[in-house]
Kinemage of the C-alpha trace (Angstrom):
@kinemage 1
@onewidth
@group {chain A} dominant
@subgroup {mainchain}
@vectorlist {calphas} color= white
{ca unk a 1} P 15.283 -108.027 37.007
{ca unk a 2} L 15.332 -107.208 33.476
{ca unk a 3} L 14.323 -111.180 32.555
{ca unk a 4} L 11.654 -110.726 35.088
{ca unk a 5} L 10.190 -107.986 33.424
{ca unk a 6} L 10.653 -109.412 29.759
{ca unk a 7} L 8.775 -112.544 31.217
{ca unk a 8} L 5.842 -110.414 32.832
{ca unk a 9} L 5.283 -108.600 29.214
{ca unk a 10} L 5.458 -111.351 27.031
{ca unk a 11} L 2.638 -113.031 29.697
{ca unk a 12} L 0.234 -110.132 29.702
{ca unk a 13} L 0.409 -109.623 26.096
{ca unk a 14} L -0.240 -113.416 25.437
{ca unk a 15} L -3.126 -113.044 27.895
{ca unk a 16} L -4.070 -110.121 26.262
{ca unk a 17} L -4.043 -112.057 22.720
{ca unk a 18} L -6.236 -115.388 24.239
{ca unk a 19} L -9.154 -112.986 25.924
{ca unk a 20} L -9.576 -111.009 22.522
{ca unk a 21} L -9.833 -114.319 20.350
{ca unk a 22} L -11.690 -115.634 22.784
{ca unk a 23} L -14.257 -112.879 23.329
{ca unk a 24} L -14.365 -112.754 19.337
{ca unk a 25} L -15.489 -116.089 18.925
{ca unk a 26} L -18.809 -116.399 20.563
{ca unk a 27} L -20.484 -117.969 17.906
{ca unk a 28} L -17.893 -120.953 18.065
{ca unk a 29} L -18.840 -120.878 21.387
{ca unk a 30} L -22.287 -121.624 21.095
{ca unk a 31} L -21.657 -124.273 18.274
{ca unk a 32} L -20.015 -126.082 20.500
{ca unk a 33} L -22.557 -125.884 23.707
{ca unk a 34} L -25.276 -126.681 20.860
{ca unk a 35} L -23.265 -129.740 19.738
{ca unk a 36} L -22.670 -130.852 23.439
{ca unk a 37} L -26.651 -130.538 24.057
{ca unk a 38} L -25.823 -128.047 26.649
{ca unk a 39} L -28.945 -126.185 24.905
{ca unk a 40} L -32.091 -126.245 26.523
{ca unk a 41} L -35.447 -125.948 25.665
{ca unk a 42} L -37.867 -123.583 27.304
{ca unk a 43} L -41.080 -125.373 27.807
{ca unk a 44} L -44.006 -125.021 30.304
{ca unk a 45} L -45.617 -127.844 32.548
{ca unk a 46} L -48.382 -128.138 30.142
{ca unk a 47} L -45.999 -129.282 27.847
{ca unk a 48} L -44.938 -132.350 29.896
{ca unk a 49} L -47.074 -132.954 32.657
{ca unk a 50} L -50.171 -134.835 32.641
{ca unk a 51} L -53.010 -135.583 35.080
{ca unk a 52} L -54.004 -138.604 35.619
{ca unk a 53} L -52.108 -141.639 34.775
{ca unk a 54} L -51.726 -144.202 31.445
{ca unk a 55} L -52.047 -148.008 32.303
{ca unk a 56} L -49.124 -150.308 31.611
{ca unk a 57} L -47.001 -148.830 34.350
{ca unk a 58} L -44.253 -150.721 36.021
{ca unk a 59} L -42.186 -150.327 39.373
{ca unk a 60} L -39.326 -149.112 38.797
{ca unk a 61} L -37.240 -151.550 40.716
{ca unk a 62} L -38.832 -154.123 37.743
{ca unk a 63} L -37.565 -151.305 35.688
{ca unk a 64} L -34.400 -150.910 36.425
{ca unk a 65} L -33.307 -154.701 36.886
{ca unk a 66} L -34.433 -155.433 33.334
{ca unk a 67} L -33.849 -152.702 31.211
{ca unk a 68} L -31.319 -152.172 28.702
{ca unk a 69} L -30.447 -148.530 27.429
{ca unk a 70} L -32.170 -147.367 24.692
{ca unk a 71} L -35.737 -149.166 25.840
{ca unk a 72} L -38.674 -147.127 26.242
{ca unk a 73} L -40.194 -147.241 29.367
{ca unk a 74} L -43.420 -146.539 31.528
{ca unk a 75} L -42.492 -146.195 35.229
{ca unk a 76} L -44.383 -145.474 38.409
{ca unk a 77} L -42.366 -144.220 41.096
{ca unk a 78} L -42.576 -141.860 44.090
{ca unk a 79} L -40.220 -138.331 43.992
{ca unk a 80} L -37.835 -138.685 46.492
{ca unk a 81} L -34.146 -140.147 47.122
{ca unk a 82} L -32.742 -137.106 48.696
{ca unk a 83} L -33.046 -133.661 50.768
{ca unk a 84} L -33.567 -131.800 47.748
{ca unk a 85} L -35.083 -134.369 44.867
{ca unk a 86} L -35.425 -131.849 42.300
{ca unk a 87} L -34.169 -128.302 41.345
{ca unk a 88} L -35.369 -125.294 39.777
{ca unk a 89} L -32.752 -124.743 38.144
{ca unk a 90} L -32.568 -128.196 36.580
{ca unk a 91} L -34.679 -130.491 34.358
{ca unk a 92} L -33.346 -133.255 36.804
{ca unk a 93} L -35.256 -135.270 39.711
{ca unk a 94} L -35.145 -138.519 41.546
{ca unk a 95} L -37.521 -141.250 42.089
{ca unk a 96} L -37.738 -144.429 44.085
{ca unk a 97} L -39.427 -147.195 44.040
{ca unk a 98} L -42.839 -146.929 45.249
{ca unk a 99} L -41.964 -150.812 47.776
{ca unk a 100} L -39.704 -148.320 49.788
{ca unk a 101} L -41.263 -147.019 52.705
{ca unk a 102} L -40.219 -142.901 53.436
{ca unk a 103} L -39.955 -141.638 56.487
{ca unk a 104} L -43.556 -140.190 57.182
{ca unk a 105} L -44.996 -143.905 56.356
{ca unk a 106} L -43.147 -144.876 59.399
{ca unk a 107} L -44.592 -145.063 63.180
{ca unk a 108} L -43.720 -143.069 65.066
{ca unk a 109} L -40.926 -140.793 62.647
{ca unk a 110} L -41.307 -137.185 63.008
{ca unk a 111} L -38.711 -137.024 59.999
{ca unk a 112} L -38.681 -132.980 58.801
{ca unk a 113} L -37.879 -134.036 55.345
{ca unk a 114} L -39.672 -138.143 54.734
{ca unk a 115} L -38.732 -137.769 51.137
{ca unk a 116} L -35.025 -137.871 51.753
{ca unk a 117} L -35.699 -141.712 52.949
{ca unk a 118} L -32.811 -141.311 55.762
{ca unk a 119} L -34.250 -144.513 57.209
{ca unk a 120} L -33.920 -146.551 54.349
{ca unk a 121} L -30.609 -148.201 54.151
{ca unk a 122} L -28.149 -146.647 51.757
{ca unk a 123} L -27.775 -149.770 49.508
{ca unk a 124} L -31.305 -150.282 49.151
{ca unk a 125} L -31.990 -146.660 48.366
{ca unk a 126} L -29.178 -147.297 45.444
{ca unk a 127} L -30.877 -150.472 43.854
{ca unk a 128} L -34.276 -148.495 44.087
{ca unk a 129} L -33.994 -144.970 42.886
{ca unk a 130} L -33.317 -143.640 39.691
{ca unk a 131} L -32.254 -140.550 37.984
{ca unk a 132} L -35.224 -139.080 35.534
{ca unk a 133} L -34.061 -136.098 33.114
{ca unk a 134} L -36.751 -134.217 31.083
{ca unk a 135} L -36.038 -134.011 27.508
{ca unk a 136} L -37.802 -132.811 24.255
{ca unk a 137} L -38.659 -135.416 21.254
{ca unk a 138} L -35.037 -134.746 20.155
{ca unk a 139} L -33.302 -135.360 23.168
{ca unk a 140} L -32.472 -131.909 24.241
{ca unk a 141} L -32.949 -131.466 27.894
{ca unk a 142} L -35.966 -128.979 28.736
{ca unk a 143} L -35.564 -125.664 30.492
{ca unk a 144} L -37.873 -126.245 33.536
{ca unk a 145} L -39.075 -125.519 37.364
{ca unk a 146} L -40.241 -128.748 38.535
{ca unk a 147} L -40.818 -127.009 41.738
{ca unk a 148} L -43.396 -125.116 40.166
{ca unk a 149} L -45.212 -128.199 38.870
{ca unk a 150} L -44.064 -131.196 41.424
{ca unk a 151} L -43.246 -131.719 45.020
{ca unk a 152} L -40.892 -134.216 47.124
{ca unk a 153} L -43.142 -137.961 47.797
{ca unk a 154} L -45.489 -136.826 44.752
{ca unk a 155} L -46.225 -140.083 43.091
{ca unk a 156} L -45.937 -140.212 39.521
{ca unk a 157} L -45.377 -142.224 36.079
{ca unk a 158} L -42.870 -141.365 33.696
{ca unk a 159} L -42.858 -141.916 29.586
{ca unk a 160} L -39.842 -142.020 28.151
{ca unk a 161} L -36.563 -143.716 26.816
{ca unk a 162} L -33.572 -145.218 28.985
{ca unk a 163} L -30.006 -143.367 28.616
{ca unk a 164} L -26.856 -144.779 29.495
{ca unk a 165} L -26.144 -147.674 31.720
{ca unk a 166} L -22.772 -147.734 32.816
{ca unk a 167} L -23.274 -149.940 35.900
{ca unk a 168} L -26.279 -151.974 36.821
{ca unk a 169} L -26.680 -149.629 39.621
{ca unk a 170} L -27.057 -146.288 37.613
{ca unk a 171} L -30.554 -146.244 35.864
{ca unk a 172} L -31.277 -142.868 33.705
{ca unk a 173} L -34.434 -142.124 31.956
{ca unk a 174} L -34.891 -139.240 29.726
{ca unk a 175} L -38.674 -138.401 30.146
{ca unk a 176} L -40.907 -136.674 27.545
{ca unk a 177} L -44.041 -136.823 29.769
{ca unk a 178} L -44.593 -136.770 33.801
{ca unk a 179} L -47.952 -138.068 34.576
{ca unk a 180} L -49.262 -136.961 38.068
{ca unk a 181} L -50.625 -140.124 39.419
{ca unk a 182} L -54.442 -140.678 40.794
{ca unk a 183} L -53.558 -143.154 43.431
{ca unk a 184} L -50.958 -144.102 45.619
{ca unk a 185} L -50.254 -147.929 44.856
């Protein structure tokens, strides 16, 4: 019993010991979220979204067979992929290509949620969506509602730089500028 009790101390005083340096180093902390690029910057849609639509655009299934990470890009694509294609609580959204049919484009599907593209196949969704992550000029990903400024099947045309690439499959673009598009094709 007395070991037991030994051990119990010398655990709550060594948890004791970790919470106090670690609620004294804050600062650390925050160096290291900064250094991760965990930071975000607080923007508004006026910042990054645009009416209307440059020229030059390409599909983003052109897009994504062809491009190598690093490449900047302009790509037209529709929002969409999933049940929930975007957050508010994150600078992250899909996109598809704008060759794949949703559901509401469909006759005869009374899909609740077309932008999810349930009827598409699942391997076909993969080689025709990608991931798009706002960012500012320095890379730092934004602090955003997109469901303020976007909605699910809006189409629209992205500026911006290609990240990683681990896989052919996986296509990332870190966007600096959403452009609502004027027309559908």
């Amino acid at each position: 019993m007395r070991h037991l009790t030994n051990a119990l101390t010398t655990l709550t005083a060594l948890g004791l010991a970790v919470s106090l340096v670690a609620c004294n180093d804050t600062d650390d902390a925050a160096d290291l979220d900064a250094n991760q690029g965990a930071a975000e910057t607080q923007q508004t849609a006026s910042d990054w979204l645009a009416d209307g639509e440059p020229t030059g655009a390409a599909a983003l299934a052109d897009v994504k067979a062809a491009a190598a990470e690093g490449d900047a890009v302009l790509v037209r694509a529709r929002i969409g992929g999933r049940a929930e294609p975007m957050s508010p609580d994150s600078p992250v959204f899909l996109v598809v290509d704008l060759s794949l049919k949703h559901c509401g484009e469909l006759p005869g599907d009374n899909c609740p949620m077309p932008w999810d593209y349930c009827c598409e196949p699942r391997d076909s969704l993969t080689a025709n969506s990608a991931t798009v992550q706002l960012v500012d000029d320095a890379g730092s990903p934004l602090a955003v509602d997109l469901t303020q400024s976007l909605e699910p099947l809006d189409v629209v045309v992205i500026e911006g730089v290609v990240g990683p690439r681990p896989s052919p499959e996986v296509l990332t673009i870190k966007a600096t500028k959403i452009h609502r598009a004027t027309t559908e094709g």
